[in-house]
C-alpha positions in Angstrom: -12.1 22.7 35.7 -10.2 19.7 35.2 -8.6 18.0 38.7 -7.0 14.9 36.7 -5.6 14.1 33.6 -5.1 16.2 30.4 -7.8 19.4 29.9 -9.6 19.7 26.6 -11.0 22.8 24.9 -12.7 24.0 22.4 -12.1 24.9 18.7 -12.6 27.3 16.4 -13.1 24.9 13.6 -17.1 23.8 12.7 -19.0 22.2 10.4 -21.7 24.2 8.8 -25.3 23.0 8.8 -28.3 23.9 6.7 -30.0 26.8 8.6 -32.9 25.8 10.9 -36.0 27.2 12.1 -35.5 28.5 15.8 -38.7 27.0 17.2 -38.2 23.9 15.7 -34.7 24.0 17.3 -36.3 24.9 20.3 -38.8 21.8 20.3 -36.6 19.3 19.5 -33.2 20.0 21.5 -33.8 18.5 24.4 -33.0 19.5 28.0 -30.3 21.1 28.9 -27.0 18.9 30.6 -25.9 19.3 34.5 -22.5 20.7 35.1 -21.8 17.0 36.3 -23.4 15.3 33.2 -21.3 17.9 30.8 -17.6 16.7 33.2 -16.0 14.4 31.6 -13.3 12.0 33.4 -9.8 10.9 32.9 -10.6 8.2 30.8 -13.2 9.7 28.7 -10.7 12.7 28.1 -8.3 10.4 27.2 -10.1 8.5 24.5 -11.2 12.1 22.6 -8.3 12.9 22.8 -6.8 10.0 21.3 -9.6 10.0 18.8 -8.9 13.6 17.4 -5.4 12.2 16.8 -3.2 12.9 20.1 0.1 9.9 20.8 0.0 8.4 24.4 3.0 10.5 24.7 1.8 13.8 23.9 -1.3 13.0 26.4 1.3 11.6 29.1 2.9 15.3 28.3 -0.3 17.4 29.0 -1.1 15.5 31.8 2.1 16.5 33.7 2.2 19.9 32.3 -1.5 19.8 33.8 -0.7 18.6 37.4 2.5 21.1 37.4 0.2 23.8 36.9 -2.1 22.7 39.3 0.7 22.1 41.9 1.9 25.5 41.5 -1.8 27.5 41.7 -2.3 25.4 45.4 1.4 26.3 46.1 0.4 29.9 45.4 -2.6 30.0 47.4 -1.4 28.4 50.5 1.1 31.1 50.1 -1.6 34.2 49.5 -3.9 32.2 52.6 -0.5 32.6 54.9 0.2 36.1 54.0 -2.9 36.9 54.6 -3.2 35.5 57.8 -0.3 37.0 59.1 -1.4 40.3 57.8 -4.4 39.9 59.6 -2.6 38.8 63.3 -0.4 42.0 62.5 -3.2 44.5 62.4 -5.1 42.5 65.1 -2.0 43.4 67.5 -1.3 46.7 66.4 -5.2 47.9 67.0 -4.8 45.9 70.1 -2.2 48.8 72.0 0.2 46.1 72.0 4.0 46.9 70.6 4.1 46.4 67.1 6.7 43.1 66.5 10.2 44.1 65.1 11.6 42.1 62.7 15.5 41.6 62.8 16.7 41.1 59.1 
């Protein structure tokens, strides 16, 4: 998830290691990261992305294309959270014995 700034992903390019023993993998890796220690934040994004080659411009670009799309997935589920809510009041009356509402178009 990525609430500010321009997202990054992975890859498909690697660089190929010497093959390694699984245990000895196992041993020596470490524990594993928190979901908060593996978030990274506007800044850090920032200066990989800058790193792997990106112009301020082209970040400036993702970041609005970013907080477009993220404008427009709360715009669509304030939407889906009304609709349902109205569908809900609409059954709630009609189980109720109450005259269903007529809507004048």
């Amino acid at each position: 998830d990525c609430s500010d700034g321009a997202p990054v992903g992975l890859g498909w390019t690697y660089k190929e290691n010497d093959a390694t023993c699984i245990e000895l993998y196992e041993k020596n890796r470490g524990t594993c990261r928190t979901k908060f220690e593996l978030k990274l934040s506007k800044k850090e994004r920032r200066k990989k992305l800058k790193y792997i080659g990106m112009s301020s411009q082209e970040i400036a670009a993702a970041e609005k294309q970013a907080a477009e799309v993220r404008h427009q997935r709360v715009k669509e589920m304030t939407k889906q959270m009304n609709a349902q809510k109205s569908e809900k009041m609409l059954k709630e009356t009609c189980s109720s014995g109450e005259r269903s509402p007529t809507f004048l178009g």
